[in-house]
Every structure is written in structure tokens, then in C-alpha cells.
N, C-alpha and C positions, 0 to 999 in steps of 0.2 A: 639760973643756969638750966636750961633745958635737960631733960634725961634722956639719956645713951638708951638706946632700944636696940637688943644684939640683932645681929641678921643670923640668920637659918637657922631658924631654932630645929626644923626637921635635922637638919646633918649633925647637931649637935647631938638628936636622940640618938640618932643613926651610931656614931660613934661609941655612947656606952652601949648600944647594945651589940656593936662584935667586939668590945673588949670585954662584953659578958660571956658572948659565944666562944671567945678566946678561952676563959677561965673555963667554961663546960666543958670548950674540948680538954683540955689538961686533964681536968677531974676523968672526964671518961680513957684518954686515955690510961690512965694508972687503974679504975678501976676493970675495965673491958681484960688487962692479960693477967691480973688477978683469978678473976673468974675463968678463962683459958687453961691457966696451970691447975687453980684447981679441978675443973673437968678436964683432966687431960687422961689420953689412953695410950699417946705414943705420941715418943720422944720428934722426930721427923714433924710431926704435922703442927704441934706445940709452935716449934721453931719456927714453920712461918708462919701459922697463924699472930706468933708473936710480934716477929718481924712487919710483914704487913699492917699490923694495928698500931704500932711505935710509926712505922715512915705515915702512914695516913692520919694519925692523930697530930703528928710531927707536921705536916704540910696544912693539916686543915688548922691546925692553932697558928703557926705565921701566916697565912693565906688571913685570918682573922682579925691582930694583933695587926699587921700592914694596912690593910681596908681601912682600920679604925685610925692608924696614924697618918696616911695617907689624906684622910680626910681634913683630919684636925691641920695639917701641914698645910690646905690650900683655904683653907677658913684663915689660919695665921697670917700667910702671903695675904689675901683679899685682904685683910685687919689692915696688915701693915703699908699697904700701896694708899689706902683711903687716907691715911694720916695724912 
């Protein structure tokens, strides 16, 4: 029996590593408004400093988690059409 040799091993790395960027952004978002409230000097600026770092951690972790399944989804489709 001949051996399977996968195809695109690049998208494969490609894939863990924005479900690694995924999990960086998480982590930074939860630590970034940490450090915000503890330096904080008024209430107003806190807020959207907050705000803004939740929607942009918020966006840049699905924008990340997507890319990565996105990918893995047309590697699958290709897998499953060669059958």
C-alpha cells in the first residue's frame, strides 16, 4: 500500500498558528483592561478605553479563529472532492 503524503503542509502550519493568534488575542484581551482599571484616573476615559479594547480584542480574536477555520474548511472540501 503506497503512503498518503498530505497536501499543503504550509496551510496546515498557517492554521495553528492564527488559532494560536486567536488564543494571544483572548489572553491580551482580558489582560490589556486589567492594567487600564488598574491605571485608571477617571471614570469617562476608563470606559472607553475599556470599550474600545473588548470590541478590538473582540474582532481581532474572530477575524483570527475564522482565517484558521476558513482554511481548514477548503483543505477539507479539496480532501473530500479527490476521494
Amino acid at each position: 500500500m503506497s503512503e498518503y503524503k498530505e497536501k499543503y503542509p504550509a496551510l496546515k502550519i498557517e492554521v495553528k498558528i492564527y488559532k494560536i493568534l486567536g488564543w494571544v488575542c483572548i489572553a491580551i484581551t482580558i489582560i490589556v483592561p486589567i492594567i487600564i482599571i488598574v491605571t485608571a484616573y477617571s471614570i469617562k476615559v476608563v470606559a472607553a478605553k475599556l470599550l474600545i479594547t473588548l470590541l478590538a480584542g473582540l474582532l481581532t480574536t474572530l477575524f483570527c479563529f475564522t482565517l484558521a477555520e476558513g482554511i481548514q474548511l477548503f483543505m477539507d472540501i479539496e480532501k473530500n472532492t479527490r476521494k
